[in-house]
N, C-alpha and C positions, 0 to 999 in steps of 0.2 A: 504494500500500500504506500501510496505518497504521501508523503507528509505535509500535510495543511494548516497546521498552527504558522508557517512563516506569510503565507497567505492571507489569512484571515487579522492577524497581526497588520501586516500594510495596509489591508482593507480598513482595518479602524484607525489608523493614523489619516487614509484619506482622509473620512469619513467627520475626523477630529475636527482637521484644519479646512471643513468643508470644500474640496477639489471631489471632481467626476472618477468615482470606484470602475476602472472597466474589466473585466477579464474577462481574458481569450483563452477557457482550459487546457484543451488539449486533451487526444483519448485516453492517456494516462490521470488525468484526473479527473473527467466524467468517466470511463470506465467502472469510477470506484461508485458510481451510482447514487442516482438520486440524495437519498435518504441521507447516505454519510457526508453529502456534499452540501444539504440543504446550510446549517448554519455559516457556510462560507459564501452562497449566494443571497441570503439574506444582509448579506454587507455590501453588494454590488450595485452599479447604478446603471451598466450599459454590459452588456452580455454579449460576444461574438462568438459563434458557434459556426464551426461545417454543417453542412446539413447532415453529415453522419454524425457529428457530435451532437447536434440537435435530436434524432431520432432516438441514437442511443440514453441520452440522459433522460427521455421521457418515455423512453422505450413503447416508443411510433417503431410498426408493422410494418408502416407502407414504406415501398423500397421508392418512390418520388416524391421529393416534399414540394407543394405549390404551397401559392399563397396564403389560401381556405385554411392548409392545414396549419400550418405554420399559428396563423391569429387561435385558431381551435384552439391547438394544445399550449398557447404561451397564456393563455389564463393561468395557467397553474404557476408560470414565473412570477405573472406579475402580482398575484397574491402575498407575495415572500418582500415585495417592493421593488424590484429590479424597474427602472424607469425606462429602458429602450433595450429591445432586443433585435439582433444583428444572425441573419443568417446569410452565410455564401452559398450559394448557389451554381459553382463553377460558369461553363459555357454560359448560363441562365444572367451571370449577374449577383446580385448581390439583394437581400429585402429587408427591410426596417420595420420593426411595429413597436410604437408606442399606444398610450391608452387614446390618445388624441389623433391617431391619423397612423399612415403607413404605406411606405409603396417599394417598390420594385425596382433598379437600377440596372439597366442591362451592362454588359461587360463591355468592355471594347469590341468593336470588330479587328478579326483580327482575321491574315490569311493565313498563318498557322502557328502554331504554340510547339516549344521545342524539350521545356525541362519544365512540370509543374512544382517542384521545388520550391520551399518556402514563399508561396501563392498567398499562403493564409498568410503568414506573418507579413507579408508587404503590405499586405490588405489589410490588415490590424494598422500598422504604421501610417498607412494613408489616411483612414478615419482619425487614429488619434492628432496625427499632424493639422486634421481640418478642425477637429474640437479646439486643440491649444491655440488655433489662429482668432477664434470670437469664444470658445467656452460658452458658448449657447448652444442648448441641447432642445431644439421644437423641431417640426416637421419639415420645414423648409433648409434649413442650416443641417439636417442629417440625410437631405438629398446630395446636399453637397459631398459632405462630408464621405458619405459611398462611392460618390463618382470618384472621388482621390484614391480612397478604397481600390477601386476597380482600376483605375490608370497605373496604379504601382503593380496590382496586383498582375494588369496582363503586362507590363511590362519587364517583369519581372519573368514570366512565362517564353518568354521569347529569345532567352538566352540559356547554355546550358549554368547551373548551380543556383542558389539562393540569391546571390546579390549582384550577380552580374549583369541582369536587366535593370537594375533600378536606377531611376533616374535621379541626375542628381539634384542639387539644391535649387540652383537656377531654373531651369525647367520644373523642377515641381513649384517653382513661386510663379512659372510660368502658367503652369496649368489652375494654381489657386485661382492665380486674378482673373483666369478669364472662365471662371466656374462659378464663382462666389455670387 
């Protein structure tokens, strides 16, 4: 089992000096399922899940997650207080639901993808990179905030290893401004 006290520990110092709790687990730590995971998501503000990581921790059947299902089964999140829930969606895109709205971000188009290699974590990094830019968390500001998502993330895909697609500084202030 993983060890969650270092976790939950950061989660209350966000939580202290009121900054956005996000965590992105990983199948090692939803693996360990629901129940033994619930007191660390109950400290979380913004949740990014694969959609296998979403399936599993709620342990959803269906082997395609849409939209429908997605808002069905995150009642059960948002009861615990989790304030915006983040699933990827590979080729599909990217989708958001909060209790006030939610939509769907498609990916790049792209003419082909080479190494999907740390995918999710560019994609973590893009969202969080658009939160720290305003730290406004409503429907409009977390459209954005997935298209970044999605821009690191296919570009990221189109090189081989984790960080050799990613673009760097410049180009991603380039894509902020003209997305925002």
């Amino acid at each position: 089992m993983r060890n969650l006290e270092p976790l939950q520990i950061a989660a209350e110092i966000g939580k202290s000096i009121n900054i956005p709790v996000i965590l992105n687990p990983g199948m090692l730590i939803v693996d360990q399922g629901f129940t033994k995971i619930k007191t660390l998501l109950e400290k979380i503000d913004v949740l990014i899940l694969s959609q296998r990581e979403y399936r599993s921790l709620l342990n959803i059947k269906e082997n395609e997650l849409n939209e429908e299902l997605i808002v069905k089964y995150s009642k059960k999140l948002f009861s615990l207080g989790i304030r915006v829930i983040v699933v990827t969606l590979g080729e599909k895109g990217s989708f958001f639901i909060t209790k006030k709205g939610n939509g769907l971000i498609p990916s790049l188009e792209l003419d082909s993808f080479i190494d999907t290699t740390g995918a999710g974590d560019a994609f973590s990094a893009g969202f969080i990179y658009g939160l720290l830019q305003s730290m406004i968390i409503d429907v409009d500001h977390l459209r954005t905030y997935l298209k970044i998502g999605n821009y690191l993330a296919g570009n990221c895909i189109q090189k081989i290893g984790a960080r050799n697609g990613i673009p760097n500084s410049n180009h991603l202030k380039i894509f902020w401004n003209n997305n925002k």
